[in-house]
N, C-alpha and C positions, 0 to 999 in steps of 0.2 A: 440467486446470489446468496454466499453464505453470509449470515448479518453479522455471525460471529466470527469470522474471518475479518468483514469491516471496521466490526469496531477495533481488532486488533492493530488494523493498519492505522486508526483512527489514534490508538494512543500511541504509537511508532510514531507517526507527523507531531503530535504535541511533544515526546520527546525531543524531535530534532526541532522543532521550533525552538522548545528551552534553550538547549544548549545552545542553539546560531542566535539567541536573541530576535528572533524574526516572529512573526503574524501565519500562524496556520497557513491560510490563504498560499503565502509566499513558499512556502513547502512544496503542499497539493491543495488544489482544489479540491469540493468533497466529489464531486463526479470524475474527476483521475481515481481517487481510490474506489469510487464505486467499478470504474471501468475494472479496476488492476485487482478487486473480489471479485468478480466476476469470472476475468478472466483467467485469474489462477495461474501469472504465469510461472515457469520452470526457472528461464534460462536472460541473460539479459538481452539476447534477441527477443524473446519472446515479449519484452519488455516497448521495444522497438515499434512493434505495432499496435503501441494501446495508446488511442490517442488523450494525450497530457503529457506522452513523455518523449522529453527529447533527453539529446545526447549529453547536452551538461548534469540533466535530474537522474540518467541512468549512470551516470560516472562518479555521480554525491552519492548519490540513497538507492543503488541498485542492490547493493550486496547486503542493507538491512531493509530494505522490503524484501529480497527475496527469505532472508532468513525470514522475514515473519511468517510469509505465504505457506513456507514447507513446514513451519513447527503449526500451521495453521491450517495445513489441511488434513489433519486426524483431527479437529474439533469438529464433533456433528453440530449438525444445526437442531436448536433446540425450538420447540414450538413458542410462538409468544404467549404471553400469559394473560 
């Protein structure tokens, strides 16, 4: 999994938690976004089969996690330090 791809997602969910007033949690759990670095998806089918998401969370935040994913997958993974 790229870690920096997660964490991107990771400040993508605090954004939207800001702005809806809502609790991380209530966004994504941290294991949907592990699945959705992971998985790297494209397309919001692709989105379909990553389990945490359903059809209400891919019709809110499909169209800005996918933006994170693609501006996220030319960041290499850096080694830890």
């Amino acid at each position: 999994m790229n870690n920096n791809l997660l964490r991107l997602l990771k400040e993508k969910r605090r954004e939207i938690a800001k702005r809806e007033n809502i609790e991380l949690y209530r966004v994504f759990p941290n294991a949907t976004l592990e699945n959705t670095a992971e998985a790297k998806p494209k397309r919001k089918s692709d989105l379909e089969k990553i389990k945490g998401w359903g059809k209400k969370k891919i019709e809110k935040y499909g169209d800005e996690i996918l933006a994170v994913i693609n501006d996220g997958r030319e960041i290499p993974e850096l080694p830890e330090i």
